[in-house]
N, C-alpha and C positions, 0 to 999 in steps of 0.2 A: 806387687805390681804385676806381677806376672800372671799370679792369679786372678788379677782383675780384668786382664785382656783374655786370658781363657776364655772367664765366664760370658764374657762381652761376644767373643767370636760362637761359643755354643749358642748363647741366647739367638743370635743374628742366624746360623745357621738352623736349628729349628723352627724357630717365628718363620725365615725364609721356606721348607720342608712343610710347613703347617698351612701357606697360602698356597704353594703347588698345588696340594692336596684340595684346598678350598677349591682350587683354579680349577682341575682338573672334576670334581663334581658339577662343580657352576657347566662348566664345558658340556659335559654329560646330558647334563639335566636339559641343558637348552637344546641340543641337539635331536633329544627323544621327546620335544613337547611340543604339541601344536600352538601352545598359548605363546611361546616363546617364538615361535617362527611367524605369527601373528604382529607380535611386537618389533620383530624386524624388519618386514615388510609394511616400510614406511610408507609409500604412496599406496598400500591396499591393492596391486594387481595378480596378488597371489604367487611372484618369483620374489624371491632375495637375490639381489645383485650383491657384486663386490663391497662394493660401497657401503650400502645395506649391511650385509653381516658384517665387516669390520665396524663397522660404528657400533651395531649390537652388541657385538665380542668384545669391546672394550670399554662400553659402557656396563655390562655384566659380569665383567672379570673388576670392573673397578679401578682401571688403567686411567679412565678421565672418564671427565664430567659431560651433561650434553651441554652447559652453557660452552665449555669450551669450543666442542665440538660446532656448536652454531655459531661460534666467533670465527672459527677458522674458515668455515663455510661461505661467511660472510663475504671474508676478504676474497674469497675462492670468486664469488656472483660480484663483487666491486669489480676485480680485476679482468673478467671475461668482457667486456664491452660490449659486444657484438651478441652476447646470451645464447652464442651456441654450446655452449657444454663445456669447450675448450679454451685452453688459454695458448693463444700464441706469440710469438717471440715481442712483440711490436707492443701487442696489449700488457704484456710483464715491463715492457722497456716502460710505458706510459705511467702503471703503476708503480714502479721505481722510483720514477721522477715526480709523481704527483705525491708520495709520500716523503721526497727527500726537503719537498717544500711545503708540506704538510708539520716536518721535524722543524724545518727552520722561519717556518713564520705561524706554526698556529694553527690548528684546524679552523678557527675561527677566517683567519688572514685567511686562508686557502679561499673558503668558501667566499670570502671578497672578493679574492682574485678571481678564481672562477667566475663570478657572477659579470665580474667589471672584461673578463676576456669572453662572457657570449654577448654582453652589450658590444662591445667591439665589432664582436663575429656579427651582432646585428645590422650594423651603422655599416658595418662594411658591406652585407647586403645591400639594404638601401641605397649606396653611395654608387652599387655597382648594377644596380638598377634605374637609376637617375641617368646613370652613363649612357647604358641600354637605350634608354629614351634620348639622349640629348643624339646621339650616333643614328637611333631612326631619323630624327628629323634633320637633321645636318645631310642624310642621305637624299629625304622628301625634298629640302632646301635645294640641296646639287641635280637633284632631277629639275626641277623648277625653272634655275636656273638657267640650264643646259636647253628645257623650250621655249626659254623666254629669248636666249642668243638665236636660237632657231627660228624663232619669231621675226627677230630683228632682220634676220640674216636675207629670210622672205623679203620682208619689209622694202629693205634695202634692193634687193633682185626688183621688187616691182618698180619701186621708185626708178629703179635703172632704166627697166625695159620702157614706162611713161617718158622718159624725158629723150629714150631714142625716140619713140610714138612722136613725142610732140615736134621733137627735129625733123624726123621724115614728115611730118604735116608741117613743118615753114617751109622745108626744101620742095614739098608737090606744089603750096602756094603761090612760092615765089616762081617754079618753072609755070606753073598757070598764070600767071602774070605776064611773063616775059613771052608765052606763045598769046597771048592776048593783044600783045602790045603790038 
């Protein structure tokens, strides 16, 4: 038994010894070759960023794959909202939550919900646009209103001043009467 964990721990440590060595070429080889610094510089502007040669470095050492690397990425451009580059506390909190009900009803159900909370976000536009209008003219109404009293209020002053008018013309009548008389 004992010699079977030997052989186990030598094989483990040479195979390990034997991919440093792999590692340590690949390393090499990339580093002294245009074709390789090519294939790193992903958008083609002639820098390799961080970003850049780690994903190179590990896709050429054989650490991981690109599907993975484009799955992680994925979540990386989901989670950003905003698509400036970075992810901050608010936009992790949003994807936290949006995957924790993603786990518990479904990507399918998600996308329900989603769909049935921008109808919402719709309706509620509209509803608060309705308002918008009903608040102008309820406003247009109150103005309206306010020179229609104004109107009246005139109205009423004329009516006034006519029935002193008509008084003072009985009272000149009747004094023209009585120096008549």
């Amino acid at each position: 038994m004992m010699l079977v964990r030997f052989l186990d721990l030598a094989t483990s440590f040479f195979t390990w010894r034997h991919n440093v060595e792999q590692k340590k070429k690949t390393f090499t080889k990339v580093l002294s070759s245009d074709c390789f610094f090519q294939e790193f510089d992903i958008d083609g502007d002639k820098v390799v960023t961080k970003f850049e040669f780690l994903r190179g470095m590990l896709l050429k050492l054989d650490m991981v794959d690109i599907a993975r690397i484009d799955e992680i990425m994925q979540i990386f451009y989901e989670t950003d909202k905003d698509g400036d580059g970075t992810i901050n506390r608010e936009e992790l909190r949003l994807k936290v939550k949006e995957n924790e009900l993603k786990f518990k009803w479904g990507n399918n159900a998600w996308r329900e919900i989603n769909a049935a909370w921008k109808e919402i976000h719709r309706k509620e536009q509209a509803l608060q646009a309705r308002q918008d209008k009903l608040n102008a003219k309820m406003k247009q109404f109150d103005e309206e209103q306010e020179r229609w009293q104004m109107k009246q209020k005139e109205t009423a002053q004329i009516a006034a001043d006519a029935a002193d008018v008509i008084e003072m013309d009985i009272d000149v009548k009747e004094e023209h009467q009585e120096i008549n008389q």
